[in-house]
C-alpha positions as CSV (number, residue, x, y, z in Angstrom):
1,X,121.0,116.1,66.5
2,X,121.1,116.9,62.9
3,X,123.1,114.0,62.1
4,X,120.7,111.7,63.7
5,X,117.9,113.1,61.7
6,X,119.9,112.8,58.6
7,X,120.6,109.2,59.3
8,X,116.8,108.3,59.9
9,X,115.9,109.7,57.0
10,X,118.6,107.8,54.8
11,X,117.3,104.8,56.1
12,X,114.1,105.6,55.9
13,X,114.5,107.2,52.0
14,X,113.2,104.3,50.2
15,X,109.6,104.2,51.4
16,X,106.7,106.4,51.1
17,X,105.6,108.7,53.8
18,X,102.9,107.0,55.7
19,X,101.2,107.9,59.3
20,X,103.1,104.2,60.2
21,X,106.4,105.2,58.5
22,X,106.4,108.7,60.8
23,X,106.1,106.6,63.6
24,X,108.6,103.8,63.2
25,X,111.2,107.1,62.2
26,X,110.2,108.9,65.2
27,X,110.8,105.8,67.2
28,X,114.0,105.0,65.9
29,X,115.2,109.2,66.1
30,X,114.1,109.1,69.6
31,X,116.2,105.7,70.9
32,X,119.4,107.3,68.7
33,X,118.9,110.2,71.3
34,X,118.4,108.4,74.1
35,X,121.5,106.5,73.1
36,X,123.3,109.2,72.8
37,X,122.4,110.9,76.0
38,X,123.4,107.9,77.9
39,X,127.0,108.3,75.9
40,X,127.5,111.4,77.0
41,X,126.3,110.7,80.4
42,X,128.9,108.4,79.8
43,X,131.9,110.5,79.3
44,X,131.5,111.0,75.4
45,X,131.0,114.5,73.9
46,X,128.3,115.0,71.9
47,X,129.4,114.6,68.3
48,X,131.2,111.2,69.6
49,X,128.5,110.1,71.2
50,X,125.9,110.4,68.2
51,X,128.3,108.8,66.2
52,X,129.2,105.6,68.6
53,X,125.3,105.8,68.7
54,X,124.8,105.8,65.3
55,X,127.6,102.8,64.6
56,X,126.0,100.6,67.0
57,X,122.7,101.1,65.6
58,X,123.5,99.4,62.3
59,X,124.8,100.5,58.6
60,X,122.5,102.5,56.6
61,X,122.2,100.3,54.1
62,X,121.4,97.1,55.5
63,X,118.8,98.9,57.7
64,X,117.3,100.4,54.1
65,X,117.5,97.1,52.7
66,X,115.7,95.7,55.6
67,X,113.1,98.0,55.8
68,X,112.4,98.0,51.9
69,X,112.3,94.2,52.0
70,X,109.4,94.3,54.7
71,X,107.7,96.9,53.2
72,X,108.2,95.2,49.1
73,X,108.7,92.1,49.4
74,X,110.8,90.6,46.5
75,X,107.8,89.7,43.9
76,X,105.3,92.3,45.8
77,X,104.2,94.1,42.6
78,X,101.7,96.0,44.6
79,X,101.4,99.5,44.2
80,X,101.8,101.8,47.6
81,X,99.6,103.0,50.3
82,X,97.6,105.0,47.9
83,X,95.9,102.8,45.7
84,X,94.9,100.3,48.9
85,X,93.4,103.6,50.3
86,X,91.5,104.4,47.1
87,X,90.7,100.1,47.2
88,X,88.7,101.0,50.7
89,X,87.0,104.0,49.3
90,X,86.0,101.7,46.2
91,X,84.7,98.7,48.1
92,X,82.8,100.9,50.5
93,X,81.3,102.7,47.7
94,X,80.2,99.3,46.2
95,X,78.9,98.6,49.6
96,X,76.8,100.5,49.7
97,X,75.1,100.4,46.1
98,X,74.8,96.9,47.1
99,X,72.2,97.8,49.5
100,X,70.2,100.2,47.6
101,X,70.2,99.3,44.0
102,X,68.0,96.5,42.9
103,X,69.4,93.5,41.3
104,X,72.2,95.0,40.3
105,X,73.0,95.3,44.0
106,X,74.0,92.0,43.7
107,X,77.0,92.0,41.7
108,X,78.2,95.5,43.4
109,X,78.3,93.5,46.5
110,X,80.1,90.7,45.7
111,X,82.6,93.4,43.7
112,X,82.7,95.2,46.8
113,X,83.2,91.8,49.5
114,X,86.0,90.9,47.4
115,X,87.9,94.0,47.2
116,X,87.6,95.0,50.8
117,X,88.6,91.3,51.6
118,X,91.7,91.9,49.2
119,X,92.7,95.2,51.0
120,X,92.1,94.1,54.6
121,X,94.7,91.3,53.6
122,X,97.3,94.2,51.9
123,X,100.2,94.9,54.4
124,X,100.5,98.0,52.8
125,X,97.0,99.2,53.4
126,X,96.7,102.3,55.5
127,X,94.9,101.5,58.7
128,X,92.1,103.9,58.1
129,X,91.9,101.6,54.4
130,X,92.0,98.6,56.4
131,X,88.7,100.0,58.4
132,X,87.0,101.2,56.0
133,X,87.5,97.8,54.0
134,X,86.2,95.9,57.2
135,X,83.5,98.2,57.3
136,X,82.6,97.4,54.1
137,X,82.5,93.9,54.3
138,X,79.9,94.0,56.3
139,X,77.8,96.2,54.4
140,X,78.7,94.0,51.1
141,X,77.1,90.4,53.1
142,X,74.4,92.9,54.4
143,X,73.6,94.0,50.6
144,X,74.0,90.7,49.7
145,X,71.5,89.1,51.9
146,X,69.1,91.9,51.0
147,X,69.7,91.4,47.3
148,X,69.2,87.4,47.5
149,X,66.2,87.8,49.9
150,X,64.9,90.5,47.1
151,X,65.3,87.7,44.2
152,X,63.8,85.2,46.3
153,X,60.9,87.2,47.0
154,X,60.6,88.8,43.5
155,X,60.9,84.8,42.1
156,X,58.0,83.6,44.5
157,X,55.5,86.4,44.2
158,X,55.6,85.8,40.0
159,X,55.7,81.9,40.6
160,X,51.9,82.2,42.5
């Protein structure tokens, strides 16, 4: 089965690792298996039946291509899974100050709405970055509310 692993991972060579990426290459390693062990249930040996597997799978390349056009898109310039994690931890952060700081809360949580909106939308967001930007955004429009209320009350008890 080494060859099969060695095929995945030449497919798979181009991206980063990701929790998702170990999936989809676990995925594909187990149906080249199963293939396999159908072949050879089949009348195949072994070594021909992970090859006729592997041929009927697709070419290498075009599967790479594939896979690194979904994952960058021609004119994605976006960096990988690590800065949209760090994006989550950001936004959160700014969340949060929204909520606590006074006046300046405001601007923190409009900073923080619009980067956790920006990373919930990134495809290449981890899914715990995509939570913790969701998680955010509603802590941003809660520090938000808090911070206009604030204003309003601060404007209305020096206007009396």
């Amino acid at each position: 089965m080494r060859e099969i692993d060695m095929y995945v991972d030449s497919i798979y060579s181009d991206l980063e690792d990701s929790p998702e990426v170990a999936e989809l290459k676990e995925e594909m390693r187990n149906h080249l298996i199963e293939a396999s062990k159908t072949l050879q249930q089949q009348g195949y040996s072994e070594k021909d039946s992970i090859r006729v597997a592997i041929e009927r799978f697709g070419d290498e390349d075009s599967l790479r291509k594939g896979l690194n056009n979904l994952y960058h898109p021609p004119g994605d310039d976006s960096e990988s899974p690590a800065p949209a994690r760090n994006n989550g931890i950001v936004a959160l952060i700014l969340s949060a100050l929204s909520i606590v700081v006074p006046l300046l809360g405001l601007i923190f949580g409009v900073i923080g709405f619009l980067i956790s909106r920006r990373n919930a939308k990134n495809r290449k967001a981890t899914p715990g970055s995509v939570r913790m930007s969701s998680i955010a955004l509603v802590i941003s429009i809660v520090g938000i509310v808090i911070q206009l209320l604030e204003i309003i009350g601060t404007i209305s008890f020096y206007s009396n």
